[in-house]
N, C-alpha and C positions, 0 to 999 in steps of 0.2 A: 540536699547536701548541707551539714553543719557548717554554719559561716561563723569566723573570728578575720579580725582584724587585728594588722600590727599593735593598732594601739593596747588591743587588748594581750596582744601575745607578751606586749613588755610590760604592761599594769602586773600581769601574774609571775614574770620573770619564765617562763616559755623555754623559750631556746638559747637561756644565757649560760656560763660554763663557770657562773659563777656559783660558790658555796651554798647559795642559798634558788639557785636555776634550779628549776623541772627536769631540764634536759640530762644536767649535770647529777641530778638525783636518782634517775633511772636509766642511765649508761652505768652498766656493768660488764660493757660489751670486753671483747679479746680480740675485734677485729678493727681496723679502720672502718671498713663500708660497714660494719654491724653496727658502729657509734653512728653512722651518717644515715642508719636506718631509722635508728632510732627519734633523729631528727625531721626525718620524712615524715614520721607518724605523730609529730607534733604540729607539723606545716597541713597535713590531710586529716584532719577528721573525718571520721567512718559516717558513709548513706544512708545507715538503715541498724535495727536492731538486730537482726541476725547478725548480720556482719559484726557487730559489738560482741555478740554472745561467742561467736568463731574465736575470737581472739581471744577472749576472757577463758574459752577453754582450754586453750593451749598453751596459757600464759599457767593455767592452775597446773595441767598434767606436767610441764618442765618442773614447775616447784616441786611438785609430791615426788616426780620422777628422780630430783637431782642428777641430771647428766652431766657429765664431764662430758667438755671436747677435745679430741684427739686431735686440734689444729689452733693455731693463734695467729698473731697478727702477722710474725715474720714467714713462717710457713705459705698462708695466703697469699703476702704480698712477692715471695718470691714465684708463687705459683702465676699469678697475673703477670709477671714478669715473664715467666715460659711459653705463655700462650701467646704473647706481644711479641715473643723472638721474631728475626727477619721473616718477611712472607716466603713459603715456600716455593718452589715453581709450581705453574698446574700440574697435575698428573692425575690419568686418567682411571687410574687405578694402583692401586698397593703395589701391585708386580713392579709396574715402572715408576713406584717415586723410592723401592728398595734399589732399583737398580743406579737413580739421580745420587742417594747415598753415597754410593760404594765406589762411583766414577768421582764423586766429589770429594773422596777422599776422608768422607766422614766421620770415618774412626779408629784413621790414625794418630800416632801419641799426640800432634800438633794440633789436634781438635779434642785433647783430652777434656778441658774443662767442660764446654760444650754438651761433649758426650753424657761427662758427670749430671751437668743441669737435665740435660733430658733422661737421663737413666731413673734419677733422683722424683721428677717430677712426676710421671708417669708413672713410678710405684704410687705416689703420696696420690695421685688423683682418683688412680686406680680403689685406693684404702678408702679415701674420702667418699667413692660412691657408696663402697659399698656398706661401710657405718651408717651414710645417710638413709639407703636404703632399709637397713635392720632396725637402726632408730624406730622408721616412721612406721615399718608393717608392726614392728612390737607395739608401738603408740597404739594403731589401728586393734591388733588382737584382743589390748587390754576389754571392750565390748563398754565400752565406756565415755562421752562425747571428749573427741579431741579437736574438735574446731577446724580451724584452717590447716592444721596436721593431717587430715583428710586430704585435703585438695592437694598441700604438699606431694603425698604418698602419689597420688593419680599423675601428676607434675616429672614425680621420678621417673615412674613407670615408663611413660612416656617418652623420655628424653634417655632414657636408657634404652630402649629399645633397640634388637640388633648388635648389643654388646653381651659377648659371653662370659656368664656367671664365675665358672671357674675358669675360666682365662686369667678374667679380674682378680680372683683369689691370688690367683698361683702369683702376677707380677707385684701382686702389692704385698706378700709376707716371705718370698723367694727371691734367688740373683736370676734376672732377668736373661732369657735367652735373647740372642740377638735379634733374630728373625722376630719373636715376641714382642722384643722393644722400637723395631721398626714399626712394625704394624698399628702399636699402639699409639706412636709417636704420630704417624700418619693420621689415627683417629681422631686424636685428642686435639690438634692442632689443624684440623684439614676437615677432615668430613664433618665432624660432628663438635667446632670450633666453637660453636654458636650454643650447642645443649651443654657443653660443660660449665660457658660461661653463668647458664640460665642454673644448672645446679648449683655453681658458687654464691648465685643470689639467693637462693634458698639455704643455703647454711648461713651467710650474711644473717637473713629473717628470724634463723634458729637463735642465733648468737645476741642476734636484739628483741628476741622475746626471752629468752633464759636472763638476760640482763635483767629486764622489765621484772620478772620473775625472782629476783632476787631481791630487790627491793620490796616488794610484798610479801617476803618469807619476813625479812628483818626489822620490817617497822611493822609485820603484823596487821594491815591494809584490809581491806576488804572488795570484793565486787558488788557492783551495785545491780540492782533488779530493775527492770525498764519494765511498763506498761502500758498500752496503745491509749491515744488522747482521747478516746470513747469510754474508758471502763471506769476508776475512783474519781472522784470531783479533788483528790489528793494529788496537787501535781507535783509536788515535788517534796521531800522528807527526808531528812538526815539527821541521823542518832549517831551520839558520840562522837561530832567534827571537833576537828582538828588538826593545826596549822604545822603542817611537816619541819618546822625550821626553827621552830621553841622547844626546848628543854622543856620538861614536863609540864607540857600543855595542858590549859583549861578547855576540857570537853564542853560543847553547849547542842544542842539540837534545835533542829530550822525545820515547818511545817507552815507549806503554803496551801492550801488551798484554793478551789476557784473562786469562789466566791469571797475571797482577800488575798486575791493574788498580787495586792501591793504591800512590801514589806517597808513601811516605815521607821529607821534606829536614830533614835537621839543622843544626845550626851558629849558633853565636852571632850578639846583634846586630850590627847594619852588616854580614852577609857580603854581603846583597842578598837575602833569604828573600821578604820581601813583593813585591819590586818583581818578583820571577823569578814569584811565583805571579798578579801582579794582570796580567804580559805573558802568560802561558799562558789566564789568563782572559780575557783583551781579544783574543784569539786564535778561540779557542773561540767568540765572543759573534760579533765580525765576521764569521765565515766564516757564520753560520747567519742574518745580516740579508745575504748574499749580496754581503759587502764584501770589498776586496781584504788582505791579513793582512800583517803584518811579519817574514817569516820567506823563506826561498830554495826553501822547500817543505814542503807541507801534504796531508796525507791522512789523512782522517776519518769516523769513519761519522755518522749523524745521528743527533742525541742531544735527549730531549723537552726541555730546558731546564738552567740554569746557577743555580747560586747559589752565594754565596761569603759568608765571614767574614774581613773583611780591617781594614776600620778601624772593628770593630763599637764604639759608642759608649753609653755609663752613659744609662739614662733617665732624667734626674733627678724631670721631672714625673712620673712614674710611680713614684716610689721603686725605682725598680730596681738594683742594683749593677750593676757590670760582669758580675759573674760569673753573675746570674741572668738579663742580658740574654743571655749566652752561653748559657745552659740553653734560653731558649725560642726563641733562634736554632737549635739542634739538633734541639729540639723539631720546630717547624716543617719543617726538614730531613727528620727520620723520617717524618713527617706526608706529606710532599711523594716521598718515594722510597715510600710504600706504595698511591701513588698512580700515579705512572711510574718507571718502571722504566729508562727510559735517561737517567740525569742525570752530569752533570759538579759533583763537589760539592770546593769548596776552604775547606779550613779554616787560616787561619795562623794560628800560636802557640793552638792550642787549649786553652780553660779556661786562660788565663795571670790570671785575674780570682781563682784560690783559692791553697791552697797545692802545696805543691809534692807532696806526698801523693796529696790529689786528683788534682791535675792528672795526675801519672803514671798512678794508675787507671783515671780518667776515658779519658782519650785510651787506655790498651789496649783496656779494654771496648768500646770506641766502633770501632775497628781489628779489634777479633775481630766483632764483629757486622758493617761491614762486607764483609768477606772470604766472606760467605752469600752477597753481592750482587754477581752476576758479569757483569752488565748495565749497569753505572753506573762511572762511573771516578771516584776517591777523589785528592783532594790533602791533604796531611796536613806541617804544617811545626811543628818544636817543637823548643825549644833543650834540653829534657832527652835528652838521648842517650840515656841510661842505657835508656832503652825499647828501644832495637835491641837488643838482647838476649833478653828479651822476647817481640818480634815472628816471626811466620813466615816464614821468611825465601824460603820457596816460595810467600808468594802476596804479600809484600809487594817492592816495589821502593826499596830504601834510598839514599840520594844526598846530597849537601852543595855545598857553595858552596866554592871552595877559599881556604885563604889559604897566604901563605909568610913564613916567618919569617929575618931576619939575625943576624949574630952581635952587635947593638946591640939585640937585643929588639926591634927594629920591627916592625910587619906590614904585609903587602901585600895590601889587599884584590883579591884574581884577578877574583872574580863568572863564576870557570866553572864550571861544571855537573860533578862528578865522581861513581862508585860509591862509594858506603861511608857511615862516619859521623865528621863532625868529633870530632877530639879536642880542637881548640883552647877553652880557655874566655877569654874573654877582656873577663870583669866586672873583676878586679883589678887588670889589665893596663891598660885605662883609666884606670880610677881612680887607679894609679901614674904613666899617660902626663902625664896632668895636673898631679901635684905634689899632687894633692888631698890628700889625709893630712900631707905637709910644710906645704901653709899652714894650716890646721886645728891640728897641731904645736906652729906657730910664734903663734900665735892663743894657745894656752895656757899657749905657756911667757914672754907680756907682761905675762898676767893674773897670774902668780903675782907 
């Protein structure tokens, strides 16, 4: 099973509902429980590569297919409302729960409303089977892979079973005979309480994968290709990434291999460090809940889980610094690779919480122990350069962010992906851009 942790579901913004959230990005749902599906498949990441490809097919056939649903949010939720009506009495059959109706007075003017919601419901559930049904055998006819729309259809089948075809026509495009709408009423809510619920979860899935499916119609996404950790010594590759949340984003492409499956990026704040590694991790994460990715092409082997140190935060309830929450983030990490062996591990600006001593220590030691582990692929970003020197440069892969400079001293932040290691520092350079030290300066020389 693909493991994430909290820390890492908030490093990528996961399940936030904000403007720039994952969750928030690919809800397009029409239902309540289709939005909360949607967040289930952010909380589970998929077992296995089949299971990834299941979904990726039926995530594609909704797009190409464009359905409209004939139900939304108040529809459903008045329908969960029908079925929640008081319990019925037992009854041992149809005969005798028409006969509990009619002594109880059930469809006199003074149970009109009542009467309405069950008249109402029972056409619309009756309709909802049977769209669900036609949907999924057309999916299945097209002769073409529809994923989990397969097991759907087998799903229906089943839980329909025992209900008649044109019965269900007639109450769901006709006024309901009485005896009709008892019987149905008896069905839907009594015998078979439990199989309609289980169809509404399946429209729920439909409605949060045509969401998912919509967002890879309109940013134009891609699926990614998975293959077993035995076949390229290429474990992971992406053409044309790119960070869902920027205005015409800078494309760059990432190409690990085994034998440098530590990616080392250098280069001062602002070049784009964090935002390059939390798009390679939102990359990584989507492709294995069997979502469509932002990049022009993706191939990767499948990897036991992800964890990242991106916006690690001081505990303060815990008396913790930055630096020792950074220790037992690593901690955990080692804890977690002794455990599986195929992980995607990203660390930005590692140990930036001591000094600058440490930190160069720390992060070699932690980069030589690495490089034992040839099974896992290593993100590693840190503004001391001075480490590439250092480093192996036959098992490490060394890269920066580019910038350019004019004959006014300005800089241009590029944000593309290049070999090698930043020379540029550019703390001073700042702090000049600004005038900061001039009004500071001039600040001292009113006090005298």
């Amino acid at each position: 099973m693909f493991l994430i942790d909290q820390q890492t579901l908030s490093d990528l913004n996961a399940i936030e509902r904000s403007d720039n959230g994952l969750w928030n990005f690919f809800d397009h749902t029409v239902t309540v429980e289709g939005r909360y599906t949607v967040y289930r498949y952010f909380l589970n990441p998929l077992k296995s590569i089949e299971e990834i490809r299941n979904r990726q097919e039926a995530i594609i056939y909704l797009a190409e297919a464009d359905v409209d649903f004939p139900f939304d949010k108040f529809m459903m939720d008045d329908l969960e409302r029908y079925l929640s009506l008081p319990n019925e009495p037992y009854s041992e059959n149809y005969f005798s729960y028409y006969l509990e109706k009619l002594s109880a007075n059930m469809f006199s003017l003074s149970n009109k409303r009542i009467r309405q919601t069950i008249r109402r419901s029972v056409c619309e559930i009756a309709m909802l089977i049977r769209y669900l049904s036609e949907l999924l055998e057309s999916a299945v006819r097209q002769g073409r892979p529809v994923g989990v729309l397969n097991q759907f259809r087998e799903d229906v089948l089943r839980l329909t079973e025992g209900l008649d075809v044109d019965e269900l026509k007639k109450i769901s495009i006709e006024d309901i005979p009485l005896t009709l709408l008892i019987k149905y009423d008896y069905k839907f809510r009594n015998l078979k309480k439990n199989q309609v619920k289980s169809i509404f979860a399946i429209l729920y899935e439909l409605d949060a994968l045509r969401g998912i499916s919509i967002s890879f119609i309109q940013r134009q996404m891609i699926f990614p290709t998975f293959h077993h950790e035995n076949e390229p010594d290429m474990m992971l590759q992406i053409e044309g990434l790119y960070n869902l949340f920027i205005d015409n984003p800078i494309k760059n492409d990432i190409a690990i291999r085994r034998e440098k499956n530590i990616w080392f990026l250098t280069g001062a704040n602002m070049t784009g460090k964090s935002t390059l590694l939390k798009t390679v991790g939102t990359c990584v994460y989507l492709a294995h809940l069997g979502f469509p990715v932002p990049a022009s092409r993706m191939n990767t082997q499948f990897f036991d889980g992800l964890l990242t140190t991106i916006n690690l935060a001081d505990d303060i309830i815990a008396g913790h610094s930055h630096f020792f929450s950074e220790v037992l983030r690593i901690k955990k990490i080692a804890n977690t690779l002794s455990e599986k062996q195929r992980m995607v591990i990203i660390l930005d600006e590692a140990f930036k919480g001591t000094n600058y001593n440490d930190a160069y220590q720390a992060t070699l030691t932690l980069i030589e122990h690495f490089e034992n582990m040839k099974s896992s692929i290593f993100f590693i970003s840190s503004h001391i350069t001075e480490l590439s020197s250092a480093i192996d440069k036959d098992r490490v892969e060394l890269s920066y962010l580019k910038t350019e400079t004019n004959d006014e001293s300005n800089i241009k932040f590029t944000y593309q992906l290049v070999s090698g290691v930043a020379e540029e520092k550019l703390g001073m350079w700042l702090l000049q851009r600004e005038k900061i030290f001039e009004t500071l300066k001039s600040i001292g020389t009113r006090g005298n």
